[in-house]
N, C-alpha and C positions, 0 to 999 in steps of 0.2 A: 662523856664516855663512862662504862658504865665501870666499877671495880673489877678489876680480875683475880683477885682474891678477898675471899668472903669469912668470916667465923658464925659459927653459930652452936645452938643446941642442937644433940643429936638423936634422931628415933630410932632406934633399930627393931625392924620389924621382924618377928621369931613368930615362930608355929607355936603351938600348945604343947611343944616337947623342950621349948628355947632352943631350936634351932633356925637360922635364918632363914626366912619365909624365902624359896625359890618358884618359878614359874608363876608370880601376883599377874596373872591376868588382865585386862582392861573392864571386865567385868568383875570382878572385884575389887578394882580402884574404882569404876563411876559404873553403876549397875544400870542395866537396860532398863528400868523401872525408872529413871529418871532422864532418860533420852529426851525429853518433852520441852528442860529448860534450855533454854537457849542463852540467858544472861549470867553472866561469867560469874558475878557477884555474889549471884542465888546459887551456883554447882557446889563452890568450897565445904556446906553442911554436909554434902552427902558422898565425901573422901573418905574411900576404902570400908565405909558402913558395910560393904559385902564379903569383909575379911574376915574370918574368922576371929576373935581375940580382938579386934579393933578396929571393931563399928563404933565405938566413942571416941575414936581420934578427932576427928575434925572438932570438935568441943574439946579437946586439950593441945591440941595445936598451937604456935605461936608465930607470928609473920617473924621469917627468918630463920629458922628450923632449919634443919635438914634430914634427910629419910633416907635409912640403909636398909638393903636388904641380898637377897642371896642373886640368883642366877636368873635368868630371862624372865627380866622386869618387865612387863607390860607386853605380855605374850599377848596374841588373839586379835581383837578384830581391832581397827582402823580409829575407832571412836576419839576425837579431837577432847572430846569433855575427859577422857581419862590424861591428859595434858594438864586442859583449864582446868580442873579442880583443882589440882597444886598451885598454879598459878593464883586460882580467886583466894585460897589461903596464905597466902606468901613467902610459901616455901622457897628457899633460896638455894637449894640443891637435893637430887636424888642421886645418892651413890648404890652402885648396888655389881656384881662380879661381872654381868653383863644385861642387854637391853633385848628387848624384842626389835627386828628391823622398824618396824613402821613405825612403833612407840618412838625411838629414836628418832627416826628423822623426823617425824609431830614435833616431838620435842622440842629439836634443836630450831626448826623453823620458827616456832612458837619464840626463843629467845629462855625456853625453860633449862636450865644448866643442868647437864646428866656428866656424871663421873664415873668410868668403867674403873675398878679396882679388880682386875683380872682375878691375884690372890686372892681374896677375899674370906674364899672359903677354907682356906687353911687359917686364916690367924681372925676369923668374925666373931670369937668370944672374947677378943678382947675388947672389942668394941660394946658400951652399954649405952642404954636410955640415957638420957641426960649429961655424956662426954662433951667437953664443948671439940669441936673441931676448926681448923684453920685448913680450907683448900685453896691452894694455886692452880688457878686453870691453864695458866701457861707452863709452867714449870709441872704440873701432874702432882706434884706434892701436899702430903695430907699431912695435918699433924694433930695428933690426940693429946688433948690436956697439957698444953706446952710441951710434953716429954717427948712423946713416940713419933718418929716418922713414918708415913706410906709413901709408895710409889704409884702413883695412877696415871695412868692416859694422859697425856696434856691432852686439849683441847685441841683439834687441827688449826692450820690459819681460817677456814674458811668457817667453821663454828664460832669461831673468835670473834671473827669479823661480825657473823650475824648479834651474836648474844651481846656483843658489843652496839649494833645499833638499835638492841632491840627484840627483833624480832625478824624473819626473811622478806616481808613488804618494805622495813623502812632500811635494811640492808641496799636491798634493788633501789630504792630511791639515791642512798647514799652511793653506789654504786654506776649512777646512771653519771654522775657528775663529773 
């Protein structure tokens, strides 16, 4: 079973004014120019290359990271590779004030862990590159550099359940039983 609480380092992804990037697209997390791969291994190089300010992320990334950002993350179309990219880096959480529906449910199906922090965008300067952070996905609680607490979303049970087995194929297996 998998943890349900994670630590890690933290990205925050800001615009070219430092303010947190809202509306990141799925075309700017995995650009239609790379629809072609299909091997989850090969997408990681080319995470959010279509962001403004950080198209060399995926070359300073580190498996276990985690990635913030503002308001309707992963807005637009359907695309699974705008998921697998995080995944083939092994990013261990996207937080961000809220999700695009589709990205969402890719997501969670996938077993990729999304954190809604509603507030966000009231107190997101306190949050910088390089914070380590501590999330509870059952309890919704964040905590910044040992000190500060957040309040986020738990996870539902049925998120729980999946990201716990995985991913929603070995969910339905564990569930058929």
């Amino acid at each position: 079973m998998k943890a349900t609480q994670i630590s890690g380092r933290l990205w925050v992804l800001r615009d070219v004014e430092g303010a947190l990037y809202n509306d990141i697209d799925t075309d700017m997390i995995f650009h239609n120019r790379y629809l072609h791969i299909t091997a989850l291994a090969q997408m990681g190089q080319y995470t959010l290359d279509n962001l403004k300010g950080w198209e060399d992320f995926a070359h300073r990334v580190q498996a276990g990271d985690l990635i913030m950002a503002g308001r309707n993350f992963g807005s637009g179309s359907s695309r699974q590779q705008a998921v697998d990219c995080f995944r083939a880096l092994g990013i261990a959480a996207i937080i961000a004030e809220s999700f695009g529906a589709i990205y969402k449910r890719n997501a969670i199906n996938s077993g990729l862990p999304l954190i809604a922090l509603p507030q966000l965008s009231q107190y997101g300067v306190q949050f910088q590159t390089g914070d380590n952070l501590t999330v509870n996905f059952v309890t919704g609680e964040v905590l910044r550099n040992s000190a500060e607490l957040f309040k986020a979303q738990p996870f539902s049970k049925v998120q729980l359940a999946i990201y716990e087995a995985g991913n929603l194929f070995e969910y339905g297996k564990v569930a058929e039983k």
